[in-house]
N, C-alpha and C positions, 0 to 999 in steps of 0.2 A: 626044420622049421616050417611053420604052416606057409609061411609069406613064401616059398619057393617051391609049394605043392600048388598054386592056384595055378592054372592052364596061363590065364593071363598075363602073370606076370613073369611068369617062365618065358611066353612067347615073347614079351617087350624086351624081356633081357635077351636073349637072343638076337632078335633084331636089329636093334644098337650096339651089341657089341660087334656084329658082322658090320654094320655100317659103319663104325668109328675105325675098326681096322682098316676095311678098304680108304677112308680116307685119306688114315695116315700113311699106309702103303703108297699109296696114289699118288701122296705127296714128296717122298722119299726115291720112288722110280722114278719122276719126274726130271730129274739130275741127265737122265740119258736121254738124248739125242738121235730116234731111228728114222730109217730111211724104209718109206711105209712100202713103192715102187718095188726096194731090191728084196724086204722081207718076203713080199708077198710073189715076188719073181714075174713083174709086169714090167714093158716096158716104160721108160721113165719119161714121164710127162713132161712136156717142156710146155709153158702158156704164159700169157701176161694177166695181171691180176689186179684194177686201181692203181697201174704203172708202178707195179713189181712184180720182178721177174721170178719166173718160179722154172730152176734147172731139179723138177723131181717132187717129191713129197714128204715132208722131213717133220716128225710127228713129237713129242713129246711122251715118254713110257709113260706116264700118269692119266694120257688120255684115256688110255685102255680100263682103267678103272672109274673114272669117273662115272659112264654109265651105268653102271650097276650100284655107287652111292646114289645118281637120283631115282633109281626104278627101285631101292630099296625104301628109298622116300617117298615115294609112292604109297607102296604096298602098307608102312607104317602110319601114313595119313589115311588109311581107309579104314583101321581098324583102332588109331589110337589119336586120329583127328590131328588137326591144328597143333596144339600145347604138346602133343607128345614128339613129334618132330621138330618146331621150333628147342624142345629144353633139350634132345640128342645133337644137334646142330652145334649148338652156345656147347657143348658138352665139347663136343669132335672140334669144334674151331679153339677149343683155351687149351685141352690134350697136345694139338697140332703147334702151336704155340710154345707150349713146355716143353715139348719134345727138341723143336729149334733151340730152346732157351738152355736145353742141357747137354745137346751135341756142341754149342758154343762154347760154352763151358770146355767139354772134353777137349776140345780144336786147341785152345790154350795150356793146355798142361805138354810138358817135357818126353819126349819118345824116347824110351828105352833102346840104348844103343842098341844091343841086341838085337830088338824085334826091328830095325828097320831095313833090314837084310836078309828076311830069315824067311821069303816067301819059295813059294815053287815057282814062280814067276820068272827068275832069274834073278841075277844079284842086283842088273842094274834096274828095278825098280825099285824106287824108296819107298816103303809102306807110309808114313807118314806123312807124304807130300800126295799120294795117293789118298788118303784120308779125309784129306782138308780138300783134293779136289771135287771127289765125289759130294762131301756132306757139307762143303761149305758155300751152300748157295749165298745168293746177294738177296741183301735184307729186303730191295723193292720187291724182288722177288714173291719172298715172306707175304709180306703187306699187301701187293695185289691178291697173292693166291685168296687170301683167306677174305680178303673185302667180297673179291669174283665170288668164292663159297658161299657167307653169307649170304649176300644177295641173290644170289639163284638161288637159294635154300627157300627163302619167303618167298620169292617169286614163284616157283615149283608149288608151293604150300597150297597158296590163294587162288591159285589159277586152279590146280586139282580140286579145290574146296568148291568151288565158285561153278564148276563142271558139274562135279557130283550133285552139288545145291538144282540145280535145273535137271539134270539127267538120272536123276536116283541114281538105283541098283546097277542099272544097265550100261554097255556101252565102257568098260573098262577101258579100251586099248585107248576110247578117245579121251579119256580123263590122265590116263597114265602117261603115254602119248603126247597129248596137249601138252600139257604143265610143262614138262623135259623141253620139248621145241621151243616153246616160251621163255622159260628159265635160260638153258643153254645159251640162246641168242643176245641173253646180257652179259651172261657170265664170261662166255667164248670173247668177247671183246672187252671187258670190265679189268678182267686181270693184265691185258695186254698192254693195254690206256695207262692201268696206276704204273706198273712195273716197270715198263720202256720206255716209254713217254713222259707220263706226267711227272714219276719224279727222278726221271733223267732227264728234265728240263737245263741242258747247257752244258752238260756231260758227255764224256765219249760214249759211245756205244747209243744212243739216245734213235729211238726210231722216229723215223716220219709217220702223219698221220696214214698217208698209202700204205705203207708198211701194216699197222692196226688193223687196218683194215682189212687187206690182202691177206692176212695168216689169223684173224680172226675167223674171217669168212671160209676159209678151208680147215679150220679147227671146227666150224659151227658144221658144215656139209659133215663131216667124221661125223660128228655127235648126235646127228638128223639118223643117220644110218644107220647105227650104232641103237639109236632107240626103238626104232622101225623093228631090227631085226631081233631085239629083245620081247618084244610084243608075246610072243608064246611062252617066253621062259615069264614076264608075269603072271598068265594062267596057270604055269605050272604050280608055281609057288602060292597062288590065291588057293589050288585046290589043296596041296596040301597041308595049308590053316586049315581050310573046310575041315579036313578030315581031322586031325590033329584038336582041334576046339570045340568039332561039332556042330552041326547047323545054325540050331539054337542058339550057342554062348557066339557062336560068327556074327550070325544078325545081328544080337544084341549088340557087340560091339561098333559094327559099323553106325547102328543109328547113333548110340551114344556118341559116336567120332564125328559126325554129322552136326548134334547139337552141340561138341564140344565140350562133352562134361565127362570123359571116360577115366573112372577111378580105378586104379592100383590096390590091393586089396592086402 
C-alpha cells in the first residue's frame, strides 16, 4: 500500500509504537520493588529526607523506562509537533488502561488445578497467588499512574514547543533536556500525591505528606540524571532520521511540527 511506502509515515509508526510499548512495559515492571544501592553494588546510603528516613535506595523497575518514553517525546515533537504526540499519549494512556481492564478480568477466572503446581520453582509456590501478586496492582495505583502520565506528557509537550519557538533549530539537548526536568518534576510527585495520599485519605497504608515528598524528590534526582545522561543517545537517534528521511523531507518536517500542521499522507 502507498500509505506505508511514504518515509513519514513509516517513521510515525515506528515511533509510537516503540513509545506505547515502553510505556506499557514501564507500567507492568513497575510491580517490582529494587534496591538501586545493592544493584549497582554501592554502599547503602543512610540520610533524612523532609523527616523521612531513608535506610538505602529503593526504586521502582518502571523508572527505568520512563526515560526513554519522555526522550521519545521529544524526538516525536520535533518532527510531528504538538498534535502528534498529544493523539500517541491519549493512544498509550486508554492501551495502558485496557490492558489493566483485561488482566482484571483474567485475576477473576478459576486456576486450573494442575497448573498451580506445575512450576520449576518448587511445589510450594502457588502460581495463581503468584499471579494475582505480581499483576494485581491497587487501582490508586492505576489512577495516579496515568493522571502523573498525562500530565507530564502536555507538560514535556509545551515546554519543548515553547523552547523550540524562541531557539529554532539549535540547542537540542536544551529543548529535549528542558521539557523532561519540567515534565518530571510534576509527574515524579503527581502520581505519589493521587496514589498514597490523596486517595488513601483514612486508609491503611496512606502516606504523609513528608513521605511525597521525600521519595518524590529521589524519584525526580533519578529522573534528572537519567535525562542528563540520555543527552547523546538523542543525537544519536536525530541523526539517524537525518539520514533515514533525508535533509530536506527532515526540515520540512520540523517546520511543519513547529507551525503545527504536519500531515500524514
Amino acid at each position: 500500500m502507498k500509505y506505508f511506502k511514504d518515509k513519514t509515515n513509516r517513521l510515525y509508526i515506528i515511533m509510537s509504537a516503540f513509545f506505547i510499548a515502553n510505556a506499557m512495559v514501564a507500567e507492568f515492571m513497575g510491580v517490582k520493588i529494587f534496591s538501586l544501592d545493592e544493584t549497582l553494588g554501592i554502599s547503602k546510603p543512610v540520610f533524612d529526607l523532609f523527616g523521612f528516613h531513608f535506610d538505602g535506595i529503593s526504586q521502582t523497575c518502571g523508572v527505568l523506562l520512563w526515560p526513554f518514553v519522555f526522550v521519545m517525546t521529544d524526538i516525536i515533537n520535533e518532527y510531528f509537533g504538538v498534535k502528534g504526540v498529544r493523539f500517541i499519549s491519549w493512544i498509550a494512556a486508554i492501551m495502558i488502561a485496557y490492558a489493566y481492564v483485561m488482566l482484571f478480568g483474567a485475576m477473576q477466572t478459576s486456576p486450573a488445578g494442575w497448573w498451580l503446581s506445575s512450576s520449576n520453582y518448587g511445589a510450594e509456590l502457588d502460581f495463581n497467588k503468584a499471579y494475582l501478586a505480581v499483576f494485581g496492582q491497587g487501582t490508586n495505583i492505576i489512577v495516579g499512574s496515568l493522571i502523573a502520565f498525562m500530565v507530564g506528557q502536555f507538560i514535556d509537550v509545551y515546554i519543548f514547543h515553547w523552547i523550540k519557538t524562541h531557539t529554532g533549530e539549535k540547542w537540542i539537548w536544551l529543548r529535549s533536556t528542558g521539557s523532561t526536568l519540567v515534565s518530571q518534576l510534576v509527574d515524579s510527585f503527581i502520581v505519589l500525591f493521587v496514589a498514597f495520599y490523596l486517595l488513601k485519605q483514612g486508609k491503611q497504608g496512606q502516606w504523609t505528606l513528608n513521605m511525597v515528598f521525600a521519595v518524590g524528590f529521589v524519584n525526580y534526582v533519578y529522573k534528572c540524571l537519567a535525562a542528563v545522561l540520555l543527552t547523546p543517545v538523542i543525537y544519536f537517534v536525530h541523526k539517524i532520521i537525518e539520514n533515514y528521511l533525508g535533509h530536506e523531507l527532515a526540515n520540512s518536517l520540523r517546520k511543519q511540527a513547529v507551525a503545527g500542521h504536519v500531515e500524514l499522507k
